[in-house]
C-alpha positions as CSV (number, residue, x, y, z in Angstrom):
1,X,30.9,-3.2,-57.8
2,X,34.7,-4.2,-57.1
3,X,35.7,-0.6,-57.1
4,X,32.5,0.2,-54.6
5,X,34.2,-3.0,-52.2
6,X,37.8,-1.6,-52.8
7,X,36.4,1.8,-51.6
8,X,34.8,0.5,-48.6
9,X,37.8,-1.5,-47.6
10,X,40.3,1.2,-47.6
11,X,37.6,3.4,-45.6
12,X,37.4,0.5,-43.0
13,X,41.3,0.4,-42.7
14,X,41.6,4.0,-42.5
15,X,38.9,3.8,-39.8
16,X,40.2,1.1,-38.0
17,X,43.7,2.9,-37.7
18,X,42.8,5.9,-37.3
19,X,40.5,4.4,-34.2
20,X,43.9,2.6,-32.6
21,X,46.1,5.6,-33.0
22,X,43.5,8.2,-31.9
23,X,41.9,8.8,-28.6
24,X,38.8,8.1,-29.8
25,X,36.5,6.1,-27.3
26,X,37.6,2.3,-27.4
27,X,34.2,0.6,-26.8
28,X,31.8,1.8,-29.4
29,X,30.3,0.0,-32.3
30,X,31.1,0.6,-36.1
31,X,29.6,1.1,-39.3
32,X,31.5,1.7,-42.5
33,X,29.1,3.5,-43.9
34,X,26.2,6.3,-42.2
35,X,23.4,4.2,-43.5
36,X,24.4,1.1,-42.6
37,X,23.8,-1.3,-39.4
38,X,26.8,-1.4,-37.3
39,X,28.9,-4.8,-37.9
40,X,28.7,-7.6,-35.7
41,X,31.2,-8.2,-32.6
42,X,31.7,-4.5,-31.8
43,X,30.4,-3.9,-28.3
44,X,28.8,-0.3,-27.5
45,X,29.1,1.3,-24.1
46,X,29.0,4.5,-22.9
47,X,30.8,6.3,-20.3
48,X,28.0,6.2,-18.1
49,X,26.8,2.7,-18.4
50,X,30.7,1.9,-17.1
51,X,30.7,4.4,-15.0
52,X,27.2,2.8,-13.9
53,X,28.9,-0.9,-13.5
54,X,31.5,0.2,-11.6
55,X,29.0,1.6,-9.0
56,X,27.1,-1.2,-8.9
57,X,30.7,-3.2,-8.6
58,X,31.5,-0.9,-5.4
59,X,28.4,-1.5,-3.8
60,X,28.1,-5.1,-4.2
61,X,31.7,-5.8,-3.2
62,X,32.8,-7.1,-6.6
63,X,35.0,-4.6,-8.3
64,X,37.3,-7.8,-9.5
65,X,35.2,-8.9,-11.4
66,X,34.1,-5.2,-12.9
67,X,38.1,-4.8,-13.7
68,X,38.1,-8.0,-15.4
69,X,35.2,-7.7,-17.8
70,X,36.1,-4.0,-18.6
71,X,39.7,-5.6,-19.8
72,X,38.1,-8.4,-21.5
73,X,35.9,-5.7,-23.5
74,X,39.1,-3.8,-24.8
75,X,41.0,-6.4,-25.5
76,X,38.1,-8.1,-27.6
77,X,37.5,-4.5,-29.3
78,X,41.3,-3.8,-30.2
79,X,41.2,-7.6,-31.7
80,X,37.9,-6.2,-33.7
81,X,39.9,-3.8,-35.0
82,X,43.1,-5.3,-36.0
83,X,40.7,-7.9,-37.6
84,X,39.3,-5.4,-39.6
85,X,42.4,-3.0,-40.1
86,X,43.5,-6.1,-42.4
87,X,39.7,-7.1,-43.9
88,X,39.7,-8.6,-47.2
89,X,37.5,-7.7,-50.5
90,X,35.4,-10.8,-49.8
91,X,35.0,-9.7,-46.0
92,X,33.7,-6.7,-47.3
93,X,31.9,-7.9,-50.2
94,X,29.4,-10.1,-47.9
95,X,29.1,-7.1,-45.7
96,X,28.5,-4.8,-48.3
97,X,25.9,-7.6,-49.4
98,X,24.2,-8.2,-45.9
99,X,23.5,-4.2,-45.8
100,X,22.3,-3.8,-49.4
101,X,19.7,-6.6,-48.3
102,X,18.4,-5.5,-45.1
């Protein structure tokens, strides 16, 4: 089992640098693994549902407030993702466990 959460650890850091460095899109969710539930805390929005706020924003007069939550979304994922580009074994290990159990 420890070389199954070393494994998955060093696949989540990869994942999570390869996600900052790359041009990958910033606000989706992540899984570790294909048949696993995303993890908790990363928010997943399209291009369109944005796209979709910020017409709504337009119309309604409020496009501060449309700026300010789209920041607040990256900045909370890029803090997702430097939490998990330095994830420990027992991070994982409960993770690993929540998945195994659903």
């Amino acid at each position: 089992m420890n070389s199954i959460i070393f494994q998955c650890r060093e696949i989540i850091r990869q994942d999570m640098e390869e996600w900052v460095t790359s041009k990958m899109w910033p606000l989706s969710c992540y899984a570790y693994y294909k048949d696993v539930p995303c993890i908790d805390g990363f928010t997943d929005i399209s291009t369109h549902e944005l796209r979709w706020e910020a017409y709504q924003a337009i119309a309604s007069g409020n496009t501060a407030n449309y700026v300010q939550r789209v920041d607040e979304l990256g900045q909370r994922q890029m803090e997702m993702k430097k939490q998990f580009s330095s994830i420990t074994a027992d991070d994982v290990q409960s993770m690993v466990r929540v998945a195994t159990t659903c």
